[in-house]
C-alpha positions as CSV (number, residue, x, y, z in Angstrom):
1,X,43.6,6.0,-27.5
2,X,42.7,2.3,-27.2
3,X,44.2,-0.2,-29.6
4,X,42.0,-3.3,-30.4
5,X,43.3,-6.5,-31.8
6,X,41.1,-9.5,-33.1
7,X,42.5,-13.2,-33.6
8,X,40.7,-16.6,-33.8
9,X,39.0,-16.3,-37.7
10,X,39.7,-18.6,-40.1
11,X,38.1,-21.3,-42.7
12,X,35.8,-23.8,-40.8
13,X,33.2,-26.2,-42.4
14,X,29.1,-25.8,-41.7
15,X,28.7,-27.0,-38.3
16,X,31.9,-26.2,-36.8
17,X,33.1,-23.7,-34.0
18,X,36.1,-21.2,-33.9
19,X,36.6,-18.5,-31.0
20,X,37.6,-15.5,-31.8
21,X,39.3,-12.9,-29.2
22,X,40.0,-9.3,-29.4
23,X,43.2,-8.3,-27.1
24,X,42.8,-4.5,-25.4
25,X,45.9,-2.3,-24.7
26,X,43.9,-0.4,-22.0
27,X,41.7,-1.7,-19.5
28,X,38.7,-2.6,-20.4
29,X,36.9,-2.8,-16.8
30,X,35.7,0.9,-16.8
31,X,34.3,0.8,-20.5
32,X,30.6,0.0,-20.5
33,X,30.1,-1.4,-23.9
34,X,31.8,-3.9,-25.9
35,X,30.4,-5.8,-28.6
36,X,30.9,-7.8,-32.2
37,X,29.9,-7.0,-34.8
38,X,30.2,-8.4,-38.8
39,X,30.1,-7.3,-41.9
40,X,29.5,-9.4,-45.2
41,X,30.3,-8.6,-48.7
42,X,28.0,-6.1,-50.0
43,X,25.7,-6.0,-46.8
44,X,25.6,-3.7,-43.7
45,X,28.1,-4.0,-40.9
46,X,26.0,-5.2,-38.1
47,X,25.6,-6.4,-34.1
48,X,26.4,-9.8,-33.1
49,X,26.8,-9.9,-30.1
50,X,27.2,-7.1,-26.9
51,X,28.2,-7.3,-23.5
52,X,28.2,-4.7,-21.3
53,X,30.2,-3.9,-17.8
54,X,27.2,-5.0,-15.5
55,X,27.2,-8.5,-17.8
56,X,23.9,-7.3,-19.6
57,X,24.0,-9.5,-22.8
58,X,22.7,-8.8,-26.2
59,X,22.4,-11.2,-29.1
60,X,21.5,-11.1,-33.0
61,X,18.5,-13.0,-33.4
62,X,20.4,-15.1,-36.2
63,X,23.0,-16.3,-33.6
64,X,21.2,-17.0,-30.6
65,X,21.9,-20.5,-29.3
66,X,24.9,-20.7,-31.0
67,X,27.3,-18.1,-29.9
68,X,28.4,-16.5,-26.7
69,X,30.2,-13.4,-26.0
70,X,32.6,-13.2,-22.8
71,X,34.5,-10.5,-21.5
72,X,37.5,-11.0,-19.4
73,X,38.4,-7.9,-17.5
74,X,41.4,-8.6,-15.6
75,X,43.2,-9.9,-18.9
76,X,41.4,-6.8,-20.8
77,X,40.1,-9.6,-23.3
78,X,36.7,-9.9,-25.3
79,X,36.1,-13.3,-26.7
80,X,33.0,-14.1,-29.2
81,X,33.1,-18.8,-28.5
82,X,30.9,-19.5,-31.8
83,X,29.0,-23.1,-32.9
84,X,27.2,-24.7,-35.9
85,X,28.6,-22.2,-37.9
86,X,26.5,-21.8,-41.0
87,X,27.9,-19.9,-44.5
88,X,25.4,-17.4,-43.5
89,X,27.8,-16.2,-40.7
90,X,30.8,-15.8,-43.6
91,X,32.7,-12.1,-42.5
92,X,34.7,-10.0,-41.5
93,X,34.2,-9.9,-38.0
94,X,34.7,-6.7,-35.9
95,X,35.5,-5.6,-32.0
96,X,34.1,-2.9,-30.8
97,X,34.8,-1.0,-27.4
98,X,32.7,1.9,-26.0
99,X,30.1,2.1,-28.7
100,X,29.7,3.1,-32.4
101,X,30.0,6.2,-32.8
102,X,32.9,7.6,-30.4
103,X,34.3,3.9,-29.5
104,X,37.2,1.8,-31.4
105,X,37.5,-1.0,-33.4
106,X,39.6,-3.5,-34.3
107,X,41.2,-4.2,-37.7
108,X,38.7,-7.2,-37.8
109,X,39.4,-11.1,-38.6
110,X,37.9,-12.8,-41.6
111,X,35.2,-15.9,-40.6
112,X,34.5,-18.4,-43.5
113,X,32.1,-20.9,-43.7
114,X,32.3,-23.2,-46.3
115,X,32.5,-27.0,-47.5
């Protein structure tokens, strides 16, 4: 069993940044997919952002250019470092380790944009 812990969300204005981090308690170094995913009121949860063991790199179209996804392996850490937030990108943010459908996920962490 794998235990996944966001942190980071918050209220932020348009245009801001906030980093968000999920915290492991196993290593992640073996597990070939990790990725963030969100889910607003009312809509489907879906991908943000995936990163895989070999550093292959996947991105929503709606957040390329502004975000990047990191994974730091030795600290078992993924980390989501997100800019010019827009109140499009407003939910609950999700981590995700070793896939949807037999992987884990965190609790998630609320994102809102707003003025």
């Amino acid at each position: 069993q794998m235990q996944l812990a966001e942190s980071g969300g918050g209220l932020v204005q348009p245009g801001g940044s906030l980093r968000l981090s999920c915290v492991a308690s196993a290593d992640i170094w073996a597990i070939y997919f990790m990725g963030w995913y969100r889910q607003a009121p009312g809509k489907q949860r879906e991908l943000v952002a995936a990163i895989t063991s070999n550093s292959r790199i996947n991105y929503a179209d709606s957040v390329k250019g502004r975000f990047t996804v990191s994974r730091d392996n030795a600290r078992n850490t993924l980390s989501l470092q997100m800019s010019d937030l827009k109140p499009e990108d407003t939910a609950m943010y999700y981590c995700n380790s070793g896939g949807t459908q037999t992987g884990y996920w965190g609790p998630g962490t609320q994102v809102t944009v707003s003025s």
